[in-house]
N, CA, C and O of each residue as an XYZ file, in Angstrom:
256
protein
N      47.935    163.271    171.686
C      47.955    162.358    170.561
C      49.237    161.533    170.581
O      50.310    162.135    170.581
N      49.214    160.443    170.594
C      49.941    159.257    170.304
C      51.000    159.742    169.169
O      52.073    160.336    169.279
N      50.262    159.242    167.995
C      50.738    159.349    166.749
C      51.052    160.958    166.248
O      50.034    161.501    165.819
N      51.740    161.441    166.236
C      52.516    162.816    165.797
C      52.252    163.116    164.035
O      51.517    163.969    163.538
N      53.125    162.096    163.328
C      52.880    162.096    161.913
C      52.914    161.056    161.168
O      53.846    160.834    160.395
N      51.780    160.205    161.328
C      51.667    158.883    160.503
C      52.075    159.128    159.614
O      53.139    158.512    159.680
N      52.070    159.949    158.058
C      52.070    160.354    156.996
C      53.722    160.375    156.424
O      53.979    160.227    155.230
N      54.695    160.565    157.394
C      55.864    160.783    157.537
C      56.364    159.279    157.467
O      56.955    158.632    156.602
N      55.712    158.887    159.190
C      56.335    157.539    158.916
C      56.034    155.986    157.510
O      56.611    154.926    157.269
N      54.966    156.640    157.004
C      54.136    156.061    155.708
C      55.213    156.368    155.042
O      55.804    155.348    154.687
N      55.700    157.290    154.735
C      56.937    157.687    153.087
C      58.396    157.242    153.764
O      59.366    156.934    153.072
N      58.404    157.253    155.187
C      60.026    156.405    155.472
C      60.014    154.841    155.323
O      60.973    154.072    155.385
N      58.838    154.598    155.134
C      58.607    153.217    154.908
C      58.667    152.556    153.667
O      59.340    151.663    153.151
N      57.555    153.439    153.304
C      57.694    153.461    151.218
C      59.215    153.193    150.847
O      59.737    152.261    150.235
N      59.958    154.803    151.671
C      60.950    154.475    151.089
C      61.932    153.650    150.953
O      62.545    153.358    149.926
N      62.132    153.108    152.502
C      62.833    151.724    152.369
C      62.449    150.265    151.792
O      63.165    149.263    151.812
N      61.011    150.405    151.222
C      60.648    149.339    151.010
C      61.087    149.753    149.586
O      61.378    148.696    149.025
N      61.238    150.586    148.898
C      61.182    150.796    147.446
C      63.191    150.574    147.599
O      63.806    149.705    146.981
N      63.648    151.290    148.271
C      65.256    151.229    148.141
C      65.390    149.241    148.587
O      66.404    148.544    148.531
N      64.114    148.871    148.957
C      64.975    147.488    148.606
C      64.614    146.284    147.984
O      64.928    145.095    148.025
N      63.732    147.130    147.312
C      63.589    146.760    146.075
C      64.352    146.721    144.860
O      64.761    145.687    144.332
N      64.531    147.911    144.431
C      65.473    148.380    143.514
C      66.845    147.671    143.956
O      67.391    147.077    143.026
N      67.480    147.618    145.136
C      68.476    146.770    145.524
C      68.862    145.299    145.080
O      69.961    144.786    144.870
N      67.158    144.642    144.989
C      67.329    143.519    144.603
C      66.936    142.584    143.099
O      66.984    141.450    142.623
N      66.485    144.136    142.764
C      66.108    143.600    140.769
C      67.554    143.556    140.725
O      68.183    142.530    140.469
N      68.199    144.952    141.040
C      69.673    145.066    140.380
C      70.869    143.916    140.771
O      71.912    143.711    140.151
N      70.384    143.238    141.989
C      71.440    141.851    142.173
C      71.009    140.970    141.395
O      71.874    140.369    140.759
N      69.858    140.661    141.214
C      69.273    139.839    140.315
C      69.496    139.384    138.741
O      69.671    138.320    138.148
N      69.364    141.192    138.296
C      69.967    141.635    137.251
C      71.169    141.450    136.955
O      71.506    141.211    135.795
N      72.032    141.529    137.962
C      73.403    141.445    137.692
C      74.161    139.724    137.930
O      75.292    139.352    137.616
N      73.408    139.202    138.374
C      73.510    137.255    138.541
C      72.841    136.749    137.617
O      72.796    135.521    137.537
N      72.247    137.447    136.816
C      71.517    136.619    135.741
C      72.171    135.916    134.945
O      71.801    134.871    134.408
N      73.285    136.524    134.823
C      74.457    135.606    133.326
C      75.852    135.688    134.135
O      76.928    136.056    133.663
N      75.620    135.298    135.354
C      76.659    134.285    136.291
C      77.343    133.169    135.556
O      78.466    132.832    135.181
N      76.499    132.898    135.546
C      76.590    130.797    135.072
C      76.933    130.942    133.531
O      77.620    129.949    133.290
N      76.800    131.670    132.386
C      76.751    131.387    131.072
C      78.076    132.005    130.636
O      78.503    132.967    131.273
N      78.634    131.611    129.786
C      80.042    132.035    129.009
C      79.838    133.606    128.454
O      78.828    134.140    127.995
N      80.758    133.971    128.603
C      80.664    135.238    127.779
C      80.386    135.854    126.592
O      80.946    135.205    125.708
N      79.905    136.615    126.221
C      79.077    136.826    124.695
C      80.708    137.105    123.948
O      81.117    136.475    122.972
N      81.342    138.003    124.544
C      82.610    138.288    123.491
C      83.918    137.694    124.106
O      84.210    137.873    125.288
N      84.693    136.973    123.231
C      86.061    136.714    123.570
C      86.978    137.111    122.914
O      86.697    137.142    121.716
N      88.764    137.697    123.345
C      89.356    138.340    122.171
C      90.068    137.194    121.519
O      90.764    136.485    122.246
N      89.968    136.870    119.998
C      90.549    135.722    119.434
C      90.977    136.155    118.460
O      90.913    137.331    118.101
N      91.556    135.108    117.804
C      92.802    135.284    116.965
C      92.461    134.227    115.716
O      93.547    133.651    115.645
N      91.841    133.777    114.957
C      91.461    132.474    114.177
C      91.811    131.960    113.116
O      90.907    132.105    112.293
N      92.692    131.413    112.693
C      93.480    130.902    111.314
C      92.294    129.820    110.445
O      91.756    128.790    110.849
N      92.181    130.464    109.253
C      91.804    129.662    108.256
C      92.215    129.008    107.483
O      92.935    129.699    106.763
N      92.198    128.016    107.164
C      92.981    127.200    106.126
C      92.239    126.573    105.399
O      91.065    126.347    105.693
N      93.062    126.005    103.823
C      92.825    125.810    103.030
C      92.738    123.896    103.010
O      92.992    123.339    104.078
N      92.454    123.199    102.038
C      92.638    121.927    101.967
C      94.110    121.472    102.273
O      94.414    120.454    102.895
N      94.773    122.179    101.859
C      96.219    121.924    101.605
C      97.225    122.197    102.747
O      98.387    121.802    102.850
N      96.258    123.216    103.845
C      96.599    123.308    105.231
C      97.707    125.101    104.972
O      98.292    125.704    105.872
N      97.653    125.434    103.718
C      97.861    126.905    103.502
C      96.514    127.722    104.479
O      95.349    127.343    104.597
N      97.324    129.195    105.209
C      96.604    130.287    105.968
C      95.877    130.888    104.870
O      96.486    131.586    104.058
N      94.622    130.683    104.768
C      94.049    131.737    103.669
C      93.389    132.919    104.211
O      93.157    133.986    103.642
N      93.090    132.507    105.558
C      92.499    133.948    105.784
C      92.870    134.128    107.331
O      93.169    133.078    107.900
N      92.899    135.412    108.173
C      93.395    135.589    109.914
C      92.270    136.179    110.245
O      92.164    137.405    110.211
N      91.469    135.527    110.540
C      89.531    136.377    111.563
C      90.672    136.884    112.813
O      91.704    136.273    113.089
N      90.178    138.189    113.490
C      90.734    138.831    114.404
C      89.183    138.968    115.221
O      88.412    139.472    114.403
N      88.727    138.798    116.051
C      87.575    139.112    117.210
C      88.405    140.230    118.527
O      89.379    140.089    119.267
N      87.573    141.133    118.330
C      88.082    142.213    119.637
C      87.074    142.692    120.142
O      86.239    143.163    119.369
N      86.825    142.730    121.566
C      85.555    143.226    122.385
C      85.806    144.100    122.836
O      86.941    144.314    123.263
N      84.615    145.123    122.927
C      85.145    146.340    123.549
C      84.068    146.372    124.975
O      82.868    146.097    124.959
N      84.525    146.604    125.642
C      84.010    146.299    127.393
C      83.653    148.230    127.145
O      83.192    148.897    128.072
């Protein structure tokens, strides 16, 4: 017989076809929001009044 264990080489196949798969949702996944600004930035924001008095200090902090 030729062929020894088709069955074998069937699941080493699967498996590399599935490991590169999963390889490439997850690059995909992870280039998806390449291009777009970041959802959180750490800022600091002064409010003022008509009169140009600080009435209020917004603080923004992201936690990664």
């Amino acid at each position: 017989m030729a062929i020894r264990n088709p069955s074998r080489r069937l699941k080493i196949r699967l498996a590399l076809v599935l490991a590169l798969a999963i390889v490439a949702a997850v690059a995909a996944w992870r280039m998806d929001g390449a291009d777009q600004q970041p959802r959180c930035t750490n800022d600091r924001r002064e409010e003022r009044d008509s009169s140009g008095k600080v009435v209020r200090i917004v603080r923004t902090a992201c936690l990664d």
